[in-house]
N, C-alpha and C positions, 0 to 999 in steps of 0.2 A: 521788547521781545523781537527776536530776531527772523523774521517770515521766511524768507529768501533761505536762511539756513534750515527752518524747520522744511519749507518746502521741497527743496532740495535731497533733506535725509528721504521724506518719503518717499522721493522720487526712484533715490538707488534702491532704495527697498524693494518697491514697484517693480523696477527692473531688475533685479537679481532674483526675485520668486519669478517674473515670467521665464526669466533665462532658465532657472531650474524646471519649471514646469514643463517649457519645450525638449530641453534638453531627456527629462523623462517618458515625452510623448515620443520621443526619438529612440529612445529604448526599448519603448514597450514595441512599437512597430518592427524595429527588427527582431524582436523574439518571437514575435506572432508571425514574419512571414515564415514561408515554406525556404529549409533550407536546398541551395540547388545543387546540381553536382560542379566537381570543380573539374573541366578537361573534358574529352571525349570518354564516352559511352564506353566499356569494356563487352566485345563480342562473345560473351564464353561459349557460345555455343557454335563459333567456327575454329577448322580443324587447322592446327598447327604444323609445319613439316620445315623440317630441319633444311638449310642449305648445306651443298656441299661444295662450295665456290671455293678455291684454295688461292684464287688470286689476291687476295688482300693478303695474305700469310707469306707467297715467295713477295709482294713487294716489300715486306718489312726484311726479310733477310737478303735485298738486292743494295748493293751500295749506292750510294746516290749520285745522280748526273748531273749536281749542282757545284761547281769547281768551288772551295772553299783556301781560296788563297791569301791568305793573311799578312804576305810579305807587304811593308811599307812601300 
């Protein structure tokens, strides 16, 4: 009879139920905590107001002061 092989199997056995066992206590712990928020806080309850800033709007219709010269 061969020891070292029987020893052996139960060893992976051993180890593969505590790996599953942990690997469950892992589970269960993240289900049980409290889910958190993801990001900042949402203020619904402060007031909103529209800009009326047109400068970004003429620089998109301004041509650009970057020379784009392509000649070799």
């Amino acid at each position: 009879m061969n020891r070292k092989a029987t020893f052996a199997k139960r060893q992976r056995e051993s180890d593969l139920k505590d790996h599953a066992r942990q690997k469950q206590e892992r589970k269960a712990a993240r289900q049980a905590a409290p889910q958190g928020e993801k990001g900042p806080p949402i203020a619904w309850d402060e007031a909103v107001a529209a800009t009326t800033d047109d400068t970004a709007a003429n620089e998109a219709n301004q041509p650009s002061l970057v020379p784009t010269d392509d000649s070799p």
